[in-house]
N, C-alpha and C positions, 0 to 999 in steps of 0.2 A: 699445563696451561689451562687458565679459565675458558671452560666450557658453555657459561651462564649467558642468556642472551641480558644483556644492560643495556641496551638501548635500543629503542625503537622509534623511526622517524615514518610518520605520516606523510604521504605525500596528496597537497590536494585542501585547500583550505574551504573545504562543501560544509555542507550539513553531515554526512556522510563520513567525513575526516573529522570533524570534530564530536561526533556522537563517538567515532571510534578510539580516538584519545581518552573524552574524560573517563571511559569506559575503562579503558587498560589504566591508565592511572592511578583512579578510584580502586585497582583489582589492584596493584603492585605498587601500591604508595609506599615510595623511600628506596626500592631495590631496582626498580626500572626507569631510568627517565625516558621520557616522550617529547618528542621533538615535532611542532607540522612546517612542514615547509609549504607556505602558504604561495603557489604559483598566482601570476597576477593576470592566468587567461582562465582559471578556474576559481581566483577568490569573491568575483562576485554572483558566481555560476547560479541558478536557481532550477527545479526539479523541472521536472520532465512535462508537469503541467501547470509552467508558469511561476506566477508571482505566488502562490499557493502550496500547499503540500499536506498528506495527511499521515500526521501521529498515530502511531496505533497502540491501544491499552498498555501493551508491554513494556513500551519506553516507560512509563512512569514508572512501574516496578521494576523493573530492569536496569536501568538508569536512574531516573531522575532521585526513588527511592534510594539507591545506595548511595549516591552524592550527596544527598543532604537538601536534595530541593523539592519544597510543599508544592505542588502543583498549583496553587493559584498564584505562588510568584510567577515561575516559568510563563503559566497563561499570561497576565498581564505586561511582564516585558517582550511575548512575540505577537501579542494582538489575536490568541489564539479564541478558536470557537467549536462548539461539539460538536463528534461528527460518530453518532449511534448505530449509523449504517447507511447500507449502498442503495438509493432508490434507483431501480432500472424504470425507464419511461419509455413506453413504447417499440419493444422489441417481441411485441408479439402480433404487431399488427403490418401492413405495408401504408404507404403514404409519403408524401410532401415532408419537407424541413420543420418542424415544430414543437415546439417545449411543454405545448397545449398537452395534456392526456388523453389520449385518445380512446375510445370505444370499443368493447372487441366484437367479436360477429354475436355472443351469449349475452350483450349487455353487460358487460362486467367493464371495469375501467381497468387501464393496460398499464397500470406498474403494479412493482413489486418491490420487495424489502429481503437484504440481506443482511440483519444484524450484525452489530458486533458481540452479541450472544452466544453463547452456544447452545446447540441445540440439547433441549432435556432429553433425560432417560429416566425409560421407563420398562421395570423386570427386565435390567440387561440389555434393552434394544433402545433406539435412539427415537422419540416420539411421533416424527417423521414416518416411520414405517407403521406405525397405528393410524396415522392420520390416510394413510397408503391404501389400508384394510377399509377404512369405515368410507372413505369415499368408493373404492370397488363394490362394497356393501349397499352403497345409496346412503348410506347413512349419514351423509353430510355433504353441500356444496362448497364449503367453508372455502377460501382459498389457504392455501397451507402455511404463509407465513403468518397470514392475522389465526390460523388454530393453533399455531406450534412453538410463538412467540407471545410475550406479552408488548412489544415495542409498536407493533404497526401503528394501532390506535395513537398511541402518544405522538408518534412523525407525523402521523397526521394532522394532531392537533396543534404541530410545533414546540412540543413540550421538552420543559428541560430534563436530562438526564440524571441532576441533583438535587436536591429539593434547594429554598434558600439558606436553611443553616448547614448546607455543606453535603450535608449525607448524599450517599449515590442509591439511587431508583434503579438504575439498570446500566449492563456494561456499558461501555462508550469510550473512544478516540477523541481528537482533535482535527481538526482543518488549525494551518500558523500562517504566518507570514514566513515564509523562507530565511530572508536576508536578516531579519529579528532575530529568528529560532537558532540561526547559524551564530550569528553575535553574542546570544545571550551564552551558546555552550560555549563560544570560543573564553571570553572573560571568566566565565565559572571553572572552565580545565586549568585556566592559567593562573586565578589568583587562588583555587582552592587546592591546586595539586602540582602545581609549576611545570605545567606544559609549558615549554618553549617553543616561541613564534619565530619561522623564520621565511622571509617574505624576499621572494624574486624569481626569474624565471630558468626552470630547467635546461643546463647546457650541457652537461654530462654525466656520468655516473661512471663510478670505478668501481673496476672487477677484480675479486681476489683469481689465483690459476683454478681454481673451482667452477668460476663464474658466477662467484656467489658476490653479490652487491654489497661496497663495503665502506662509500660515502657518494654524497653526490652534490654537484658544483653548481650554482647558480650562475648566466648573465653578470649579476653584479660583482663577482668574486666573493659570494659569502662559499659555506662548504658545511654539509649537514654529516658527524660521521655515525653507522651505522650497525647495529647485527642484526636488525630485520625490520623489514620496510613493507608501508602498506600502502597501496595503491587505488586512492579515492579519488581519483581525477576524472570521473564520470564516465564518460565512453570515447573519451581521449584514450585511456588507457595509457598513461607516459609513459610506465615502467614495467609493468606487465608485456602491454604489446611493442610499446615504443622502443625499450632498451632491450629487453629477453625476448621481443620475437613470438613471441605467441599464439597460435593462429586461433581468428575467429572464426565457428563456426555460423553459420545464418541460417535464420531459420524462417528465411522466403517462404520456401514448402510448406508452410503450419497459418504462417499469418501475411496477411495482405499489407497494411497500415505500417509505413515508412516516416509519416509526417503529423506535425500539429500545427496549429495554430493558436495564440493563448490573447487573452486579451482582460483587462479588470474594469467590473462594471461599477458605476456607484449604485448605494442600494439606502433606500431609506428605513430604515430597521423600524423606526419608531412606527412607521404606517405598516408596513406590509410583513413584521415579524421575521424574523431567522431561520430557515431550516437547521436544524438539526442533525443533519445528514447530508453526505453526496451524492449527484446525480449521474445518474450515466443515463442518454438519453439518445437510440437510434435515431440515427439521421441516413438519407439513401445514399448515402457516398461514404458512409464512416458510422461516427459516434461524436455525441459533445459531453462536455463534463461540465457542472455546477459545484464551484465551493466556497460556501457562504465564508467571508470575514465580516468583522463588524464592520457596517458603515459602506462594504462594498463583497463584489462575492469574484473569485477567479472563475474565470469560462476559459473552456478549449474546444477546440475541434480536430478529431482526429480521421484521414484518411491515408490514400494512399497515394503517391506522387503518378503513378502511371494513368489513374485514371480521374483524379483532379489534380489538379492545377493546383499553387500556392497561394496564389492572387483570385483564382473562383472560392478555395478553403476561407479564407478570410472575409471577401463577400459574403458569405453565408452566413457566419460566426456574427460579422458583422448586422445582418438583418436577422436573425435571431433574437439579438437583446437590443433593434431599435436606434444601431451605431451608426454614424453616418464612416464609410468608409473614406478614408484619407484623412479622418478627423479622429480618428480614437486609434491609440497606440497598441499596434497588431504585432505582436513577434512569430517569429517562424520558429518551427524546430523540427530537424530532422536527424533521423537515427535510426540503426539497425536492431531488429529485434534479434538475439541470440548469445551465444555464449561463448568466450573463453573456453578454447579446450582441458585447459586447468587452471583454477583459480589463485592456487598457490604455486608456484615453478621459482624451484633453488629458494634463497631466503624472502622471496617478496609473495606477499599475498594483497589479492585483487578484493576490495568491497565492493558492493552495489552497481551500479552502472558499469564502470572499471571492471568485473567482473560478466558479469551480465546485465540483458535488457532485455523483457518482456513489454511489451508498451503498456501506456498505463490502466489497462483496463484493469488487469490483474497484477498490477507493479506494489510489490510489499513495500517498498522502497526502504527508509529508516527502520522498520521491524525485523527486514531481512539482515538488514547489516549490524543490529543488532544481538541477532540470533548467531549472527556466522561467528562476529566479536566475540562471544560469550562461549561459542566452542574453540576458538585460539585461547581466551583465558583458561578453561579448562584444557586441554593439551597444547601445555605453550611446550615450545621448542627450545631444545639447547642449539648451540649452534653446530655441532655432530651428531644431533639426532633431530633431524625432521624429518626422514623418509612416513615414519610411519603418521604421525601428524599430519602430516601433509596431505598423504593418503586419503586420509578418516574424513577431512577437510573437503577434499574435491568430491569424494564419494556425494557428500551432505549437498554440496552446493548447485553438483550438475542433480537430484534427486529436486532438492526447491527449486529450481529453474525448469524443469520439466511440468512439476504439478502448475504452475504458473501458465508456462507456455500451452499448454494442454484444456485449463479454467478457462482461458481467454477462446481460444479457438472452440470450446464445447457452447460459447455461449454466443456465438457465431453462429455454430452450425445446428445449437436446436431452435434458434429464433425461429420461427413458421413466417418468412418472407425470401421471396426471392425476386422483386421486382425491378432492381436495379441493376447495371454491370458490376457494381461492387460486390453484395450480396450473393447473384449469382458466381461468381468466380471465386469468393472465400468459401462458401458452401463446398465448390470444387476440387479444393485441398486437400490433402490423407489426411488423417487421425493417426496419432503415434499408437502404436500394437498397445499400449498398456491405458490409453481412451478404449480404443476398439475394446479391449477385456473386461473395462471395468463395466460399458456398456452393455456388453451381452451377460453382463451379471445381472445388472440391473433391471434390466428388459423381463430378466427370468423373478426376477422379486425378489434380490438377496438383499440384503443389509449393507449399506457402505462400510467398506475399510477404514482402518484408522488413516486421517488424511484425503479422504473420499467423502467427505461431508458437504464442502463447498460444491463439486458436481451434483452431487442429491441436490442439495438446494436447487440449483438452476432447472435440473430436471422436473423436478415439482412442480417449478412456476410455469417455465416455458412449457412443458409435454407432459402434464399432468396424468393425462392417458396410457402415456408409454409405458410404464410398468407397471407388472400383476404385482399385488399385493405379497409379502412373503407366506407362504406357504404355513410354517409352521406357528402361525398364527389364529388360522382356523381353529388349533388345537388345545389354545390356551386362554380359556374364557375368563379365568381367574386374570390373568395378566390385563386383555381388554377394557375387564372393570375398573382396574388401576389404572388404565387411562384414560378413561372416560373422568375419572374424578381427576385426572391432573389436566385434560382442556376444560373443567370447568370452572378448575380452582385459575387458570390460565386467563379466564373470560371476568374470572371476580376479580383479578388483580390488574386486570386494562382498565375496569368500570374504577376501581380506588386510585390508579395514580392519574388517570383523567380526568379527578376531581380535587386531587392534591397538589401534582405538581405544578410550577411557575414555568410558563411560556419561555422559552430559549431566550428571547430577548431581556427578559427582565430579569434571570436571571444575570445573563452577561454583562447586562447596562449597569447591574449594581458591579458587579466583579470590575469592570473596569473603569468603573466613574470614580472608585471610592479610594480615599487618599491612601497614597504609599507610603506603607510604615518605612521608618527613618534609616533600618536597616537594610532595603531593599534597594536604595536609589544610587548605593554604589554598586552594583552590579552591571 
């Protein structure tokens, strides 16, 4: 008996289901077909914050390059806009509701910048830990992303990430429009690789004496038949939790924020320019988010149900950007942060949300389910051997949902405010033993681990004081010189692309004003 899995049905017609289609597809064209069974309480689903969502570098290599799609089509049929990095606003100071930037107690202004960069190296160590040394030294008040990056400068000035003939300045993601991004993969899995659409609502699923899932029935009497099924239905969870039972763990204990609120603002590009980035912006009951689209930008608000309200969350969000409450269209959203005790259980495996949920402060969203997609291509399964696949699979997934879970809560807890009940009460929360570890690394002046880069970051900005520089650094003067000449080669290369690059906006206004070649517009 054939052992080979041939067929694989999506369940879940997201952003999520259909990255993970054209992805298998594109990986197994002509030996696998792909089926999504597009349910009609998840086909118009949109992310976690809102009308909006953010791309991240990988999708275009990852995807969009093996499919065959140049990234200024894709941009132009999802309304897409750059998105360089995270500006955090005001999470080092306490206060009032506001978007304004606030002041800190040293005169310094209270954001910061988390690129889509990576951080340089320099003799083996990450530039970060030199910037570590010369500040302990005195030898500089620099704040750490504008010495250890070349981007701060250009977010500031709102500069685009590519020059106008195309070429890329520096890494950089997207902000999309959801429901665009979704349509445009769904058309491109289907007419370029003959994903099969099949649309209605989940009624049952049938089990072989395994328990292994082996079609599943729609409402309408259609029937999807299958040998392994993937579960994109966001934190529904239809098949994962809903058919197999699978229990969620929560992870209350870590994080506060249960809830959002999302709302779309109109934004006049041509007066006030584009950021080039997202915001994350403390608020005394939560956080909000800023992301720019053309022409308008997605905002949310994120708290916690127990200690606001839905209808105060929304008021807020609402006098923020100037809303008249009852008059500008507010959705709710609410959702558990935590995880699936396994992602993969018998032949179905869990993406994204369906899998886990971290809220969006630290939500990889599309990159993560990309990443997980791309280790199923690589150990795909027979259908008598997935024990160990499977394995490999949950090991990875509960590993990226911890650094996730753990990113978000580190940046909670090294804010320096506690003026609110909110604040005070998530401060309140354990640390997972392997924060606690990496922290008393830190504290001692080691060097982050691989994957411990994003906590440095935070620590920098937020608690620049908190750790001693690394020790064996005093000892290598030779190494020091080499980076003193790479923050200055760092400081000649902010002064040249804030003299060359084109403003975010003009760059996009031409991108998307200019006509669509002939070939594009069946898509």
């Amino acid at each position: 008996m054939d052992s080979h899995v041939r067929r694989v049905v999506v369940v879940g017609g997201t952003a999520s289901g259909w990255v993970a289609a054209a992805r298998l597809a594109s990986a197994f064209h002509g030996t696998v077909s792909v089926a999504v069974l597009e349910t009609p309480q998840r086909a118009a689903a949109v992310s976690a914050t809102g009308q909006a969502a953010v791309v991240a570098p990988e999708l275009q290599r990852g995807l969009f390059d093996r499919i065959g799609v140049p990234e200024e089509e894709w941009m132009r049929a999802c309304c897409a806009s750059f998105k360089a990095a995270v500006r955090y606003v005001n999470w080092r100071t306490e206060g009032a509701a506001e978007t304004t930037v606030r002041i800190t107690g040293n005169g310094g202004v209270d954001h910061f910048y988390r690129p889509c960069a990576e951080m340089p190296r320099c003799a083996e160590l990450p530039l970060s830990d030199f910037w570590r040394h010369r500040r302990h030294e005195g030898g500089t008040t620099e704040p750490y992303d504008y010495a250890c990056f070349r981007e701060p400068p250009l977010l500031d000035a709102r500069k685009s990430p590519r020059r106008l003939d195309g070429r890329t300045a520096v890494p950089y993601g997207w902000h999309v429009d959801v429901r665009m991004f979704t349509q445009f993969l769904r058309k491109t899995a289907m007419r370029e690789f003959g994903v099969r659409s099949v649309r209605g609502k989940l009624l049952r699923a049938e089990r072989d004496a395994r328990g292994m899932l082996t079609a599943l029935h729609t409402v309408g009497g259609a029937s999807v038949a299958g040998d392994l099924f993937l579960d994109c239905t966001g934190t529904e969870s239809l098949l994962l939790a809903g058919v197999l039972g699978e229990p969620f763990l929560d992870a209350r204990d870590r994080l506060l924020c249960d809830s959002a609120v999302t709302v779309t603002v109109p934004h006049d590009d041509a007066a006030h320019g584009i950021d080039p980035f997202t915001t994350a912006t403390a608020m005394p009951d939560g956080w909000a988010w800023r992301m720019p689209l053309p022409g308008r930008f997605a905002a949310g608000l994120v708290h916690a149900r127990d200690l606001t309200a839905p209808q105060e969350a929304a008021d807020r969000l609402c006098a923020l950007w100037g809303l008249r409450p009852g008059h500008a269209t507010v959705r709710h959203l609410a959702y558990r942060t935590g995880r699936s005790r396994r992602a993969w259980v018998k032949n179905c495996v869990a993406l994204g949300p369906a899998a886990s949920f971290v809220e969006p402060l630290a939500d990889e969203g599309l990159a993560d389910v990309l990443h997980m997609v791309d280790r199923l291509v690589r150990d795909f399964p027979s259908r008598d051997g997935a024990e160990a696949p499977a394995a490999r699979f949950n090991r990875a997934a509960q590993a990226r949902y911890a650094r996730a879970r753990d990113f978000a809560q580190l940046l909670y807890s090294a804010a320096p405010r506690a003026d609110t009940p909110f604040w005070r009460a998530q401060r309140e929360l354990p640390l997972s033993d392997a924060l606690e570890e990496y922290l008393v690394g830190h504290r001692a002046g080691l060097s982050p681990e691989a994957g411990e880069a994003p906590y440095d970051a935070l620590l920098a900005a937020l608690a620049p004081r908190r750790a001693a520089p690394p020790a064996a650094l005093a000892h290598r003067p030779a190494a020091r010189r080499t980076a003193d000449a790479e923050f200055s080669r760092i400081r000649r290369q902010q002064r040249i692309l804030l003299e060359t690059l084109p403003g975010a906006h003009e760059y996009l206004h031409r991108l998307h004003t200019r006509p669509v070649p002939a070939a594009a517009v069946t898509v």
